[in-house]
FIGU-317767 format. One record per residue (C-alpha): residue number from 1; x, y, z. Coordinates in Angstrom, 1 decimal. Example, Ala and Ser with C-alpha at 12.3 -4.5 7.8 and 13.67 -1.06 7.14 Angstrom:
2
[mipa 1, [12.3, -4.5, 7.8]]
[mipa 2, [13.7, -1.1, 7.1]]
***
This chain:
433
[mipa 1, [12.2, -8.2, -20.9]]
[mipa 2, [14.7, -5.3, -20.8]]
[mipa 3, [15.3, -4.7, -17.6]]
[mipa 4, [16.5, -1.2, -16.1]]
[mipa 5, [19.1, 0.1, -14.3]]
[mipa 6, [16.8, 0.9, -11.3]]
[mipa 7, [15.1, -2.5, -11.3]]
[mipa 8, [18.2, -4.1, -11.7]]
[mipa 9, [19.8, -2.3, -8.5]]
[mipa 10, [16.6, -2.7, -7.1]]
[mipa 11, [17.3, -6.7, -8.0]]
[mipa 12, [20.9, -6.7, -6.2]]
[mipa 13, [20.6, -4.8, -3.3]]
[mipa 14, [17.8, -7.4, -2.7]]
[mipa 15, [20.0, -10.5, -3.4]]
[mipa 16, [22.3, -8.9, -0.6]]
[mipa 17, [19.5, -8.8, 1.8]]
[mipa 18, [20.2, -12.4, 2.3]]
[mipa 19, [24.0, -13.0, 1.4]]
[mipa 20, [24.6, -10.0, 4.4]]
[mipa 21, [22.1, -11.5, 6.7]]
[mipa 22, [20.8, -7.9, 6.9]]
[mipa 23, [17.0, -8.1, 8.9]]
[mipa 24, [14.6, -8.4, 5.8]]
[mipa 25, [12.1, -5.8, 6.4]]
[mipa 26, [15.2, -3.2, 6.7]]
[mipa 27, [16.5, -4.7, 3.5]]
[mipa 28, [13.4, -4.2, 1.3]]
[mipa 29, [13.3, -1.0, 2.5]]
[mipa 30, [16.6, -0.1, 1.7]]
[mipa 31, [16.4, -2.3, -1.7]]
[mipa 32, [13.3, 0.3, -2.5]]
[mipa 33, [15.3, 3.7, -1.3]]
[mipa 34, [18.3, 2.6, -3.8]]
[mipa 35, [15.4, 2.3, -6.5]]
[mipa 36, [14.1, 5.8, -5.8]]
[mipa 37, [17.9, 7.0, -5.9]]
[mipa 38, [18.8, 5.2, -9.4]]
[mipa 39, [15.4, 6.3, -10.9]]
[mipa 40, [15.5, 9.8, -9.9]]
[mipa 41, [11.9, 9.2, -9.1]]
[mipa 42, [9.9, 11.1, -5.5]]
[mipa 43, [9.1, 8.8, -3.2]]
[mipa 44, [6.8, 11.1, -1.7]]
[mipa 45, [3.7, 9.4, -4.1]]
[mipa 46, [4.5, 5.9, -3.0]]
[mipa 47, [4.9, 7.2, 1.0]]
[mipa 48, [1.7, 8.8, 0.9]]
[mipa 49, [0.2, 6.0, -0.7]]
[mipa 50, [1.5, 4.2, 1.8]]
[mipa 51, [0.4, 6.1, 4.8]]
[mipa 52, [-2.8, 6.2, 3.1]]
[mipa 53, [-2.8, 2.2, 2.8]]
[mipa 54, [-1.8, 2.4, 7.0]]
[mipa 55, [-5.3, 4.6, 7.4]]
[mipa 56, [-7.8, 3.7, 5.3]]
[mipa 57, [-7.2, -0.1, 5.2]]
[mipa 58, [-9.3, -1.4, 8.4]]
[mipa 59, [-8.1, -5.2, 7.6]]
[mipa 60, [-4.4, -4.2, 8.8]]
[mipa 61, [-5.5, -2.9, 12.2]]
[mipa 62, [-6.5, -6.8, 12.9]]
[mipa 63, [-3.0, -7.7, 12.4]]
[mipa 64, [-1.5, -6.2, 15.8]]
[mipa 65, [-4.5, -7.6, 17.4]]
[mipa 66, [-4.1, -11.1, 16.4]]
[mipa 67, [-0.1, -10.6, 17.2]]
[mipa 68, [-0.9, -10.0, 20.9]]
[mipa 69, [-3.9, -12.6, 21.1]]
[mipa 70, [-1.1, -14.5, 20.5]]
[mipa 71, [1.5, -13.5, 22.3]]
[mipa 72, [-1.4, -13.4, 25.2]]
[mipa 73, [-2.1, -17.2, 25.0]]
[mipa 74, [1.8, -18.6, 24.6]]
[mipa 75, [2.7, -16.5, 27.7]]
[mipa 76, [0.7, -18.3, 30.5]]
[mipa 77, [0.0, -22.0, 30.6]]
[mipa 78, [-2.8, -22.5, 27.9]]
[mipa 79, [-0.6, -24.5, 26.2]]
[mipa 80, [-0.6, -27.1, 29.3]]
[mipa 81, [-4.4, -26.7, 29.3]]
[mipa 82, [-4.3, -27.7, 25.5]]
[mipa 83, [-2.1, -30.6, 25.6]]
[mipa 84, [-4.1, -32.1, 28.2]]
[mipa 85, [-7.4, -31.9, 26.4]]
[mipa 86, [-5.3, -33.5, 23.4]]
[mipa 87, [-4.3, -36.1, 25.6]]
[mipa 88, [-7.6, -37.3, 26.6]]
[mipa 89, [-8.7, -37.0, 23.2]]
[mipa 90, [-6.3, -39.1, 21.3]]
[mipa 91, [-3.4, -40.5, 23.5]]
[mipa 92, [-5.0, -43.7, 23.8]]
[mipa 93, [-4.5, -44.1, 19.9]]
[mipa 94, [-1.2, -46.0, 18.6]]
[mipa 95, [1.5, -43.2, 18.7]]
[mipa 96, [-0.8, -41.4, 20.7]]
[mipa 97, [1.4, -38.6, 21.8]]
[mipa 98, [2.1, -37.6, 17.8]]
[mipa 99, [-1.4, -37.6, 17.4]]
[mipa 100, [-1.7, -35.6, 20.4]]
[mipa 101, [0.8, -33.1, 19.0]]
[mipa 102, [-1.2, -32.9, 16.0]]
[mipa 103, [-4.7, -32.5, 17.7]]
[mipa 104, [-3.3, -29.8, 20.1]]
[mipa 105, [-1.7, -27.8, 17.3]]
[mipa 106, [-4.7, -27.6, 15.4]]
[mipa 107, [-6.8, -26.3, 18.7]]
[mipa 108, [-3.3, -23.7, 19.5]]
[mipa 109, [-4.1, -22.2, 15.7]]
[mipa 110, [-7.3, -21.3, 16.5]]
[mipa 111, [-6.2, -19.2, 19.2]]
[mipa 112, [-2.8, -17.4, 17.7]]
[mipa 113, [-2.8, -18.2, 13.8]]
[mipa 114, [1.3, -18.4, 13.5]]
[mipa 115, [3.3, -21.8, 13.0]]
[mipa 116, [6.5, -19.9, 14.7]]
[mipa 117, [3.7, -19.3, 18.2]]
[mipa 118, [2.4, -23.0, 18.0]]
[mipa 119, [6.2, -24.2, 17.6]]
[mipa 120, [7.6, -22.3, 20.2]]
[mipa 121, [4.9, -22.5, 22.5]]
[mipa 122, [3.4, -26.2, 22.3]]
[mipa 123, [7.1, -27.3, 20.9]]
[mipa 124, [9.1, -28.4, 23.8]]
[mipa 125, [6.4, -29.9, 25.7]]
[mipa 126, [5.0, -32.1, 22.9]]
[mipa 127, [8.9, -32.6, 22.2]]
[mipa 128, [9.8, -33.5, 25.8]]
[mipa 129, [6.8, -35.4, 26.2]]
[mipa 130, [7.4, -37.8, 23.2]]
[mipa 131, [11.2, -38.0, 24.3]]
[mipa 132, [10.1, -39.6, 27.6]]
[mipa 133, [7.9, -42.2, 26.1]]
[mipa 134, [10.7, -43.4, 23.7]]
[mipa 135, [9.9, -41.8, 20.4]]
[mipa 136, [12.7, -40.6, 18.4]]
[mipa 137, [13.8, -37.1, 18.9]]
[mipa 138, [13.9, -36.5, 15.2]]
[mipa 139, [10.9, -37.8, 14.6]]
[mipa 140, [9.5, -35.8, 17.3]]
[mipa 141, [10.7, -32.0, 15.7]]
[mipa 142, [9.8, -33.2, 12.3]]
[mipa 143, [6.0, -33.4, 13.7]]
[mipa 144, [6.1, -30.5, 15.8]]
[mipa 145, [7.1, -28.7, 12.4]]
[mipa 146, [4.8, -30.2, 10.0]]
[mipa 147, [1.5, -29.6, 12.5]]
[mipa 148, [2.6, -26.5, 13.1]]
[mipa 149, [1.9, -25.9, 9.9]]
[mipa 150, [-1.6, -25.7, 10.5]]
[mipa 151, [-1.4, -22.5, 12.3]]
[mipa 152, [-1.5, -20.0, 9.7]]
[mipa 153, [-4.1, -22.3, 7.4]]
[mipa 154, [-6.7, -23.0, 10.0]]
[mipa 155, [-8.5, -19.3, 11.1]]
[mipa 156, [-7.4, -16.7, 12.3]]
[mipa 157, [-4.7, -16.2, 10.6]]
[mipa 158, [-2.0, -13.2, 10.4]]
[mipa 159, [-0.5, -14.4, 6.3]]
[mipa 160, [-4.3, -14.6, 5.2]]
[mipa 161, [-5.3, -10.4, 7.1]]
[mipa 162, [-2.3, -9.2, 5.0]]
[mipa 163, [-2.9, -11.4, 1.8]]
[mipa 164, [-6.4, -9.9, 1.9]]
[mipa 165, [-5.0, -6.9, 2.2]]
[mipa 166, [-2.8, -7.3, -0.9]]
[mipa 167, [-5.6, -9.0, -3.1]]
[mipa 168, [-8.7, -7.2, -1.8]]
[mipa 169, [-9.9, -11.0, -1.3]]
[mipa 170, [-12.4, -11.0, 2.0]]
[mipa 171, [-10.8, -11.9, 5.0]]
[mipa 172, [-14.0, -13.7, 6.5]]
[mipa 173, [-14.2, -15.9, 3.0]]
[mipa 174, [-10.7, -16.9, 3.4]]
[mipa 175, [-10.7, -17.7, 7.3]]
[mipa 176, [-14.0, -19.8, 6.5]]
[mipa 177, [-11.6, -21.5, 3.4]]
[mipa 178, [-8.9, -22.8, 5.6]]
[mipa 179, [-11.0, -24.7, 8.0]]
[mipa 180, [-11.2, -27.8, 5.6]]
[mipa 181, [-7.5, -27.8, 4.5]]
[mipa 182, [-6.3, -27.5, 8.0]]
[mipa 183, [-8.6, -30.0, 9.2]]
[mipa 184, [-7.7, -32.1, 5.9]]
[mipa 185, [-3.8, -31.5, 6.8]]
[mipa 186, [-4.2, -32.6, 10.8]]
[mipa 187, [-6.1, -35.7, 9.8]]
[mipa 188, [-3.4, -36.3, 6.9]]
[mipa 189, [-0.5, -36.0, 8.9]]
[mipa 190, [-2.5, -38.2, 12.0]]
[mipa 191, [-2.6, -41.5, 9.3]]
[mipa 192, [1.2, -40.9, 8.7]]
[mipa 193, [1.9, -40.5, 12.1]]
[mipa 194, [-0.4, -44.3, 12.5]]
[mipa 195, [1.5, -46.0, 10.0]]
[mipa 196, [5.3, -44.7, 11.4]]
[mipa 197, [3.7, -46.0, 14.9]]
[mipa 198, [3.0, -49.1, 13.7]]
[mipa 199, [6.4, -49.8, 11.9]]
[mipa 200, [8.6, -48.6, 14.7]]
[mipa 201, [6.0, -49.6, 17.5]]
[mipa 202, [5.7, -46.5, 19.2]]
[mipa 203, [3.7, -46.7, 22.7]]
[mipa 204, [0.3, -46.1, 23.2]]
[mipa 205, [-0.1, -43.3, 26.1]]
[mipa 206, [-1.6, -44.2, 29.2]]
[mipa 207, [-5.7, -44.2, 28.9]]
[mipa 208, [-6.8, -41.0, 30.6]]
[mipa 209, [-9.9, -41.8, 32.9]]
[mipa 210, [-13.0, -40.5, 32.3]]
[mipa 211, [-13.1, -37.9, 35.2]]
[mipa 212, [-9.6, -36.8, 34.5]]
[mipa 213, [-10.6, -36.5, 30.0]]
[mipa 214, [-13.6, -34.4, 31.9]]
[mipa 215, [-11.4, -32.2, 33.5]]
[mipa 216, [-8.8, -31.6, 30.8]]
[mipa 217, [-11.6, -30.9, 28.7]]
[mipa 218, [-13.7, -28.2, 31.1]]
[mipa 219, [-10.4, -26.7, 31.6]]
[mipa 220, [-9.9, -26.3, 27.5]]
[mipa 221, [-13.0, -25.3, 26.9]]
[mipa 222, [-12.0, -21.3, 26.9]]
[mipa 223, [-9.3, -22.1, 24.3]]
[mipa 224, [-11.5, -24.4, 22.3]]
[mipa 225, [-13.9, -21.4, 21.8]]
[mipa 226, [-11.7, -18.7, 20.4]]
[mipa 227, [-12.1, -20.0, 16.6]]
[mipa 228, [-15.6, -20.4, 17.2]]
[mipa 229, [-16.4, -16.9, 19.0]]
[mipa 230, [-14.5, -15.5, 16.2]]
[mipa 231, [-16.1, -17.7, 12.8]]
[mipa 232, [-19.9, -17.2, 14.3]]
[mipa 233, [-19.1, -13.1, 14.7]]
[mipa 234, [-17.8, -13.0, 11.3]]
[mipa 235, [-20.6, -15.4, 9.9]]
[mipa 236, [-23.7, -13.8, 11.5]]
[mipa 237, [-22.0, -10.2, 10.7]]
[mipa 238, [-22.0, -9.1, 14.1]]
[mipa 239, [-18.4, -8.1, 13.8]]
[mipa 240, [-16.3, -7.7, 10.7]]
[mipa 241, [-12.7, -9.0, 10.7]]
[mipa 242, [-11.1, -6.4, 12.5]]
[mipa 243, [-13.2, -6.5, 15.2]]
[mipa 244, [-12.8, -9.9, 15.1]]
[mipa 245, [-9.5, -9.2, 15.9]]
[mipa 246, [-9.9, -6.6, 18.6]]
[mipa 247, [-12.6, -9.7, 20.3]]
[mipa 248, [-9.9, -12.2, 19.7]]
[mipa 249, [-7.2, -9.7, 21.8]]
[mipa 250, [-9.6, -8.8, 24.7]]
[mipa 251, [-11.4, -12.5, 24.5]]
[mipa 252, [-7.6, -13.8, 25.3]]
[mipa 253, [-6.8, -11.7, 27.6]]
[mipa 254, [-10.1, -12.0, 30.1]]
[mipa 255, [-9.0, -16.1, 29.8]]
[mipa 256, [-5.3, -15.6, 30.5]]
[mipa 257, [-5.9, -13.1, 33.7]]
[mipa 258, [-9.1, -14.4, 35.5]]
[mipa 259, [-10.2, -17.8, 33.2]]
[mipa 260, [-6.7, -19.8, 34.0]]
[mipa 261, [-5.2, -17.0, 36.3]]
[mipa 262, [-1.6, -17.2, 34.5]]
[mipa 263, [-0.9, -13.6, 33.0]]
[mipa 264, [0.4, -11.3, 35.7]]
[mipa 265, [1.9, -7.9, 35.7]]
[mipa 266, [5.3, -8.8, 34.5]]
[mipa 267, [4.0, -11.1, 31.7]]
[mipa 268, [1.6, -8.5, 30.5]]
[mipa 269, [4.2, -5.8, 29.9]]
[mipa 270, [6.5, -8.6, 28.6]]
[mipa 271, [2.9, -9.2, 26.2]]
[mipa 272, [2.9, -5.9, 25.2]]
[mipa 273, [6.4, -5.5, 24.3]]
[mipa 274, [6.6, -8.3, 22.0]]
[mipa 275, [3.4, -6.9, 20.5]]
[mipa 276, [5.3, -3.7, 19.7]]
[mipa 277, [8.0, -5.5, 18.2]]
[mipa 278, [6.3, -7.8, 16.0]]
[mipa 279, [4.1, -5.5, 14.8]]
[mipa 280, [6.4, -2.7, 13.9]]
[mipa 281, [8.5, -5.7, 11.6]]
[mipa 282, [5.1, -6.4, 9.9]]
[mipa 283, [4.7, -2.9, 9.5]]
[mipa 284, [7.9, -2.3, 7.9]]
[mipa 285, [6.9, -5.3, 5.6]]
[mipa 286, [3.4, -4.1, 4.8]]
[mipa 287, [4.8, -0.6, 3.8]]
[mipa 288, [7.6, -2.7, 2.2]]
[mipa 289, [4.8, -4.4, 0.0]]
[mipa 290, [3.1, -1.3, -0.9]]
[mipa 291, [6.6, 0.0, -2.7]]
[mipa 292, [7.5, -3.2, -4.4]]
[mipa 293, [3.6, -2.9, -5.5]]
[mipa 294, [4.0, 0.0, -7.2]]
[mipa 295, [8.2, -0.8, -8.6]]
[mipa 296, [6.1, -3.8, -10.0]]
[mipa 297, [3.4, -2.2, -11.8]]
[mipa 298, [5.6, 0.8, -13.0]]
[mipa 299, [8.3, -1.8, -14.5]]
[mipa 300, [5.7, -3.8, -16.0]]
[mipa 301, [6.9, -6.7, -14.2]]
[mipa 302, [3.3, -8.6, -13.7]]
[mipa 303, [2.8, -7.6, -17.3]]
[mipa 304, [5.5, -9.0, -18.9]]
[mipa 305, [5.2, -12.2, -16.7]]
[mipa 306, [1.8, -12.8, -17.5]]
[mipa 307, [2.4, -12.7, -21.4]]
[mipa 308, [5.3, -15.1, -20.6]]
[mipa 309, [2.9, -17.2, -18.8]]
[mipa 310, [0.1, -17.0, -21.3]]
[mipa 311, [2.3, -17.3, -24.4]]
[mipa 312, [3.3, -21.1, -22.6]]
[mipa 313, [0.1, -22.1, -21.4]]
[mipa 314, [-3.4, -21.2, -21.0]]
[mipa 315, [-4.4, -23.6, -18.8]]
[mipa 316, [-5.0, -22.5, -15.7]]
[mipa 317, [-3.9, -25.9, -14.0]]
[mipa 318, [-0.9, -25.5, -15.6]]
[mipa 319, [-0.5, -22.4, -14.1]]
[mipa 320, [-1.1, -23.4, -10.6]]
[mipa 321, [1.3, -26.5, -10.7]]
[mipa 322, [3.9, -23.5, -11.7]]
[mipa 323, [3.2, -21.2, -9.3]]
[mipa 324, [3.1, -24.6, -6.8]]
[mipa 325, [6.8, -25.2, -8.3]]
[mipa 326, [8.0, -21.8, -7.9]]
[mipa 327, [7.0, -21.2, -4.2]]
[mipa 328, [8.4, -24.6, -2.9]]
[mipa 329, [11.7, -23.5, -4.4]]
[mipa 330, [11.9, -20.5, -2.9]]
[mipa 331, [10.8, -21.5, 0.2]]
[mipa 332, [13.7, -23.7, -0.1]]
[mipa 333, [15.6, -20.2, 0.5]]
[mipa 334, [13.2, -17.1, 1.0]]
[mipa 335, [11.5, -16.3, 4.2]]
[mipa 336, [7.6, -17.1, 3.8]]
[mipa 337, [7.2, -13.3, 4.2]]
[mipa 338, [9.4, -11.9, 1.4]]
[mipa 339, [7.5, -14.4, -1.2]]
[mipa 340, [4.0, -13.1, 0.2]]
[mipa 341, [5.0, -9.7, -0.3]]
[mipa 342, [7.1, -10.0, -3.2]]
[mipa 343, [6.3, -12.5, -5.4]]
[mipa 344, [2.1, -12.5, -4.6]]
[mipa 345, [1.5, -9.0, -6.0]]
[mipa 346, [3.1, -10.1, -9.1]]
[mipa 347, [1.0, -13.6, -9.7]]
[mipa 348, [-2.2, -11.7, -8.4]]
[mipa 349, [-2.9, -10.1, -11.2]]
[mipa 350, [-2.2, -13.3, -13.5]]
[mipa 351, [-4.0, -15.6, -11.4]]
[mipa 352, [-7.2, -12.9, -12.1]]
[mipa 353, [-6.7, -13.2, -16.0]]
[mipa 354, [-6.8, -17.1, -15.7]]
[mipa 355, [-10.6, -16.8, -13.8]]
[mipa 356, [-8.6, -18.4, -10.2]]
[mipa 357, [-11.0, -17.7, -7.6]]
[mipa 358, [-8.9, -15.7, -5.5]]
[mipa 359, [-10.0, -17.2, -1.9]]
[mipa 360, [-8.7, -20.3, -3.6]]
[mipa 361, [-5.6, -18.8, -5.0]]
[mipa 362, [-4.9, -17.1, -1.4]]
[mipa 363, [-5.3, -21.2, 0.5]]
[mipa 364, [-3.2, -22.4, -2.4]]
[mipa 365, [-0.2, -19.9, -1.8]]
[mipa 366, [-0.5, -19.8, 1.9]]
[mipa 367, [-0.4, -23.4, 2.5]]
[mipa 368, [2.9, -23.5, -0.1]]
[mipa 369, [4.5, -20.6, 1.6]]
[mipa 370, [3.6, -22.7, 4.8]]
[mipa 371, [5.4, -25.8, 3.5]]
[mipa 372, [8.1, -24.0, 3.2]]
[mipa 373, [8.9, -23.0, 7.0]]
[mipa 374, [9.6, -27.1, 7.2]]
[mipa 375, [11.2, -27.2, 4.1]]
[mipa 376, [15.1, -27.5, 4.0]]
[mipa 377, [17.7, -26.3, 4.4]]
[mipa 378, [16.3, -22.8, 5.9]]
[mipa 379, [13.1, -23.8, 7.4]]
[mipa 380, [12.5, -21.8, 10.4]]
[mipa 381, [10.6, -24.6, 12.1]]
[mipa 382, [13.0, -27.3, 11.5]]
[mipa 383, [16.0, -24.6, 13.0]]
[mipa 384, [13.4, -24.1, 16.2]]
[mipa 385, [12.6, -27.4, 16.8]]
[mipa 386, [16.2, -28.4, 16.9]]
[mipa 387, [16.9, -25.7, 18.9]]
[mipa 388, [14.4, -26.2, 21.8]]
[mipa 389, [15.0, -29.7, 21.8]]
[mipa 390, [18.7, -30.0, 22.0]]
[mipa 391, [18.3, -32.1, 18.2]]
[mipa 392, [21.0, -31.9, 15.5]]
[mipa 393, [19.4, -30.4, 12.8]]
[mipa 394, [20.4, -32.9, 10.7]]
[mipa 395, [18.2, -35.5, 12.5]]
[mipa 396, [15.2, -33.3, 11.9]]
[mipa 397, [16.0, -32.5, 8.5]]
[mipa 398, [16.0, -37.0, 8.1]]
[mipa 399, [12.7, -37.2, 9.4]]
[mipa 400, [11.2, -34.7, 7.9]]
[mipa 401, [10.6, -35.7, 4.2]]
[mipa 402, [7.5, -37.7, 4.4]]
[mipa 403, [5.5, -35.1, 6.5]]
[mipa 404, [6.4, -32.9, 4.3]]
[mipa 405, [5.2, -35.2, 1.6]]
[mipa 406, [2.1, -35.7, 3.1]]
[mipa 407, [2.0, -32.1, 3.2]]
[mipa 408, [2.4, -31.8, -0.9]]
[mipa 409, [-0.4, -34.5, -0.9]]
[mipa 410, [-2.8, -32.2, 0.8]]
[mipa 411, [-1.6, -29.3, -1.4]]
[mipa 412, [-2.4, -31.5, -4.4]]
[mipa 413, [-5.6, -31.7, -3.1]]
[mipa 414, [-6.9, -28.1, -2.6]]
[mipa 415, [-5.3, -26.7, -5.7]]
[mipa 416, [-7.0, -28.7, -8.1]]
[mipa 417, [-10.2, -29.3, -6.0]]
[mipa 418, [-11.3, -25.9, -5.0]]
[mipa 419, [-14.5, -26.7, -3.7]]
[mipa 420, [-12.3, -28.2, -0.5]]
[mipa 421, [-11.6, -24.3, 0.3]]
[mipa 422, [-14.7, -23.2, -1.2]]
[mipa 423, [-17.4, -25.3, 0.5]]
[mipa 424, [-17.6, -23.6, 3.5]]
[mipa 425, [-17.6, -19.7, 2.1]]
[mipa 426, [-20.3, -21.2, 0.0]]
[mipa 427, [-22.5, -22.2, 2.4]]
[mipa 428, [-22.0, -20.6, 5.3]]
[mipa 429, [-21.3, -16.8, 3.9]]
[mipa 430, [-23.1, -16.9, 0.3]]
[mipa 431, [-19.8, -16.5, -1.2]]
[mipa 432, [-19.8, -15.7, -4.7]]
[mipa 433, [-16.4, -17.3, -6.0]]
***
């Protein structure tokens, strides 16, 4: 492939994104302004086509509303609420409080659908908690990092609203898909978590008393609905994704303010502000993705790469187990966000020529791109984990090879077994694929 002198500025502007540690939504941008300049090519097509993308693309309006259904739930004390119900449930199990950070992870994605919210939120409680019964505190981070994991797999989920809006994939068929692999990933990383208990005789946690499980259970209930208020709407078709979204915002609200009572004033605006912020960065990287669309197809990048692909193998395992490969290396280095809108529109169109399913192709690249926020050396969760819990990072980074091998496992497991993401759009939504 000859490449030209646009795409290859294009190429190392973007390489000095991250050698200059510039913020990577303002250096796509700019990577995609010095293509324009080089080219000689109007971006007014692409900006209108990207405005247009802003208007007409209903999925994208659920992505601020899941941002501050998030940020809604971490500001109070639902996490508390959680943990306690997670207690009840499992504490009583060898290494009870890792299988209590597990447990309550996969409840905390139901209600925000971001690792870095479950992390940050659940992290330093689950963190201190495990510290005071004598677990190891690298052991402790590596856990928090690998179930927080589940987040973004397990519905709703911000990666799969902008995926579907990159693929044209439904966003109901893939949040219905990632309820067996995060399911399959919490009870995967809960039989590791069982055999490191045993070897280095972790405690069991106190038994909680019936009354008390009772309690901590009434009081989760709220939280333990949001996935299901939001699957059963999207399944019976009473609301489409969106408004899924706008239910999941409002639904978290009403809980926070007069369900637990733990959002005031001051939180709210501080709520709303984050909101802002997140969602203009996603913004930036949505538009981002709709330029580096369009420098793809015009430079025939997908193109050239799928006859590269197809010219060494036409099987489409093959193909999988590359694209597998590819994203665990450069989540090694990347940001999860730059691959998704970078590197996805390119495989999209190859994954379509090989007959992938692409609900199953979207579960297969989102859990990878997952992995790699605990993969070193730049995983963002090992960094927060170590950083709320006063950990060196190199402690983490020990600890944190077998869950992420446990992780792989699972990944094993729903790329070449699609019907573990596919069952449930199957049966429940009359999904096609």
């Amino acid at each position: 492939m000859e490449l030209s002198t646009a795409l290859l500025i294009f190429l190392l502007i973007f390489v000095l994104i991250f050698v200059l540690r510039m913020p990577i939504p303002m250096g796509m941008m700019t990577a995609c302004v010095f293509y324009f300049l080089v080219s000689g090519e109007s971006p007014k097509m692409v900006a209108q086509q990207t405005l247009k993308t802003f208007y007409t693309n209903y999925t994208i309006i659920a992505v601020p509303l899941f941002i501050f259904a998030a940020n809604v739930m971490n500001s109070g004390k639902v996490t508390e609420k959680v943990f306690g119900f997670a207690m009840g449930f499992v504490g009583r199990f060898k290494g009870g409080l890792g299988h209590v950070n597990v447990l309550a992870s996969l409840v905390f994605s139901g209600m925000t659908g971001s690792a870095i919210a479950d992390a940050s939120g659940l992290g330093k409680m689950e963190i201190d908690a495990m510290r005071q019964e004598g677990y190891d505190d690298g052991f402790s981070c590596a856990i928090t990092a690998a179930s927080a994991t589940i987040g973004p797999i397990f519905p709703p989920s911000i990666p799969m609203v902008i995926y579907s809006m990159l693929s044209g994939a439904s966003v109901g068929a893939l949040f219905m898909g990632g309820m067996m692999p995060g399911i399959l990933l919490a009870l995967a990383l809960m039989v590791y978590i069982f055999f490191i208990a045993h070897k280095r005789n972790y405690p069991i946690s106190e038994k909680v008393n019936l009354r008390a499980f009772l309690r901590y259970t009434f009081n989760a209930i709220p939280a333990i609905l949001t996935p299901v208020i939001l699957l059963v709407g999207i399944y019976t078709g009473v609301m489409t994704p969106t408004e899924a979204g706008a239910v999941a915002g409002l639904y978290a609200l009403i809980v926070a303010v007069f369900g637990y009572r733990v959002l005031k004033w001051d939180g709210f605006k501080q709520v709303l502000i984050d909101t802002v912020k997140a969602t203009g960065t996603t913004s930036i990287m949505i538009g981002a993705a709709t330029t580096i669309s369009y420098i793809v197809a015009k430079e025939q990048v997908a193109t050239t790469v799928a006859t590269w692909l197809t010219g060494f193998t036409d099987n489409k395992y093959v193909f999988l187990l590359i694209v597998n490969v590819a994203i665990l290396v450069l989540g090694m280095f990347i940001d999860t966000s730059v691959i998704q809108v970078v590197f996805i529109p390119i495989l999209l169109p190859i994954a379509k020529a090989f007959g992938i399913d692409l609900v199953h192709f979207g579960l297969v690249v989102i859990f990878n791109m997952m992995i790699g926020l605990s993969t070193p050396p730049f995983g963002m969760l090992l960094f927060i984990t170590s950083g709320i819990s006063g950990t060196p990072l190199k402690d983490v980074i020990k600890e944190i090879w077998l869950p992420l091998l446990t992780m792989l496992i699972v990944l094993g497991i729903i790329t070449y077994i699609p019907d573990v993401v596919l069952f449930l759009p199957r049966m429940l939504m009359g999904y096609a694929g």
